[in-house]
C-alpha positions as CSV (number, residue, x, y, z in Angstrom):
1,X,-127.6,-134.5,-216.6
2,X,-124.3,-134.1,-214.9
3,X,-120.9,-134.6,-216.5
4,X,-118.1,-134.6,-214.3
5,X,-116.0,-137.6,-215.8
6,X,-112.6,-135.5,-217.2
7,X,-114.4,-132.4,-218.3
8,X,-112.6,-129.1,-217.5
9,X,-114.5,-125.8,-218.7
10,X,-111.0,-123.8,-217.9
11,X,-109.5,-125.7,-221.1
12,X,-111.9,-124.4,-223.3
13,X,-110.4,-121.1,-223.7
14,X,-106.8,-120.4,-223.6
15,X,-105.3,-118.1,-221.0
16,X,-103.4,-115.0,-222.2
17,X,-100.1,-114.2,-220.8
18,X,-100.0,-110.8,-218.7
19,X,-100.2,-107.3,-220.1
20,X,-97.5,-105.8,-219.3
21,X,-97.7,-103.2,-221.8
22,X,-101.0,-102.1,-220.0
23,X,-99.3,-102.0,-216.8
24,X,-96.4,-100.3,-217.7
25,X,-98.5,-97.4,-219.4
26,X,-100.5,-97.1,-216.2
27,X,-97.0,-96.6,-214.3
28,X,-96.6,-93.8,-216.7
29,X,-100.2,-92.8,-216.5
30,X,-99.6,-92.4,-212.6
31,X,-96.5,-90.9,-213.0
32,X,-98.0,-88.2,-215.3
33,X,-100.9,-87.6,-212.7
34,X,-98.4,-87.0,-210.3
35,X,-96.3,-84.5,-212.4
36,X,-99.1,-82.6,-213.5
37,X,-100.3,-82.1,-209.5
38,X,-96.6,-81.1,-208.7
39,X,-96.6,-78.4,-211.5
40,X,-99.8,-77.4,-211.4
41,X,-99.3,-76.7,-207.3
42,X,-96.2,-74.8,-208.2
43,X,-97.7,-72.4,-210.7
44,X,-100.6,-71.8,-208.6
45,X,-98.3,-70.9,-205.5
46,X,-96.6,-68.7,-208.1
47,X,-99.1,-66.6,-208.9
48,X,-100.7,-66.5,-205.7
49,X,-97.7,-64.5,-204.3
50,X,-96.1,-67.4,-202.2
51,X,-92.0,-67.8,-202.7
52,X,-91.4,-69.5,-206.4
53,X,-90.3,-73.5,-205.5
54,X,-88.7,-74.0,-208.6
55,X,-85.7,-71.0,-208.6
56,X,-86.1,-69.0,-211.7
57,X,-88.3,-70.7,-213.7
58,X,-91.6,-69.4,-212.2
59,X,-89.9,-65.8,-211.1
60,X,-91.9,-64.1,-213.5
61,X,-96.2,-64.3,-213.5
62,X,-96.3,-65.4,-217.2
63,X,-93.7,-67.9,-216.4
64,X,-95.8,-69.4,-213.4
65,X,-99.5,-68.7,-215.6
66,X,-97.9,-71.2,-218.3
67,X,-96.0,-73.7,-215.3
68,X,-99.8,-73.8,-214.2
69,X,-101.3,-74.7,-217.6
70,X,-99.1,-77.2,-218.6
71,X,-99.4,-78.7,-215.0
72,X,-102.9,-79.1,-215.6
73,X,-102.7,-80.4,-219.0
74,X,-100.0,-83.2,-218.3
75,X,-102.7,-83.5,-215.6
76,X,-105.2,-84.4,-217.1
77,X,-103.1,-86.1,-219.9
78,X,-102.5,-88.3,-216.8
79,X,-105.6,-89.2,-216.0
80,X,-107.1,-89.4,-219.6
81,X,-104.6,-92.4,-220.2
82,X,-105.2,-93.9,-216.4
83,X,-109.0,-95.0,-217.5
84,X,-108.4,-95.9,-221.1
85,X,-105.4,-98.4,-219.8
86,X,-108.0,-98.9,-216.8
87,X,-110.8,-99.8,-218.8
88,X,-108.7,-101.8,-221.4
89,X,-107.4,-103.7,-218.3
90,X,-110.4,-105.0,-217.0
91,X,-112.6,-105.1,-220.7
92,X,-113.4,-109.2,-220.5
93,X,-111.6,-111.8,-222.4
94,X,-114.2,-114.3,-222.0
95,X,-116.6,-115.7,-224.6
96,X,-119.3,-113.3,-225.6
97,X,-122.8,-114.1,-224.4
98,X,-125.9,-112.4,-225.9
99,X,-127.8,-110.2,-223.4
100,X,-131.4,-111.8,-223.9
101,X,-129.5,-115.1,-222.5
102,X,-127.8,-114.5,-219.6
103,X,-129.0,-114.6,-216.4
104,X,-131.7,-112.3,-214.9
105,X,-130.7,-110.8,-211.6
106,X,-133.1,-109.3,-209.4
């Protein structure tokens, strides 16, 4: 039985304004990615006996060992943060169906 007369399924759940808080932290997330790969790059050049690209602060091999490490971490800081705010993103705000009755797909 169909019933079209003034029924709207889009009213039955309210629509959330946008996250900007999500994307705003995956701007930083991207930003920290980025960082990371620019130190990390520079530590490694460092040590591998190419001229330092940041003056005096990776002169010394202990200097460019810990530019290297923390390029890394903030690195994969980065990255950790890019999938939670990823996954938190797109988790679905839709009503919660139970597994045995959705569709099967083949």
């Amino acid at each position: 039985m169909k019933q079209s007369d003034g029924f709207d399924p889009r009213r039955l759940r309210q629509r959330e304004p946008g996250n900007w808080r999500m994307r705003f932290a995956t701007a930083f997330a991207a930003l920290c990615v980025a960082a990371g790969l620019l130190l990390a790059t520079a530590g490694a050049a460092a040590l591998l006996g190419r001229p330092s690209a940041l003056g005096s602060l990776n002169d010394s091999s202990t200097g460019s060992a810990v530019l290297l490490v923390v390029g890394l971490l903030l690195l994969w800081l980065g990255v950790a943060l890019w999938r939670m705010c990823r996954r938190r993103a797109r988790r679905p705000n839709d009503l919660s169906m139970p597994r045995h009755l959705m569709k099967k797909r083949k």
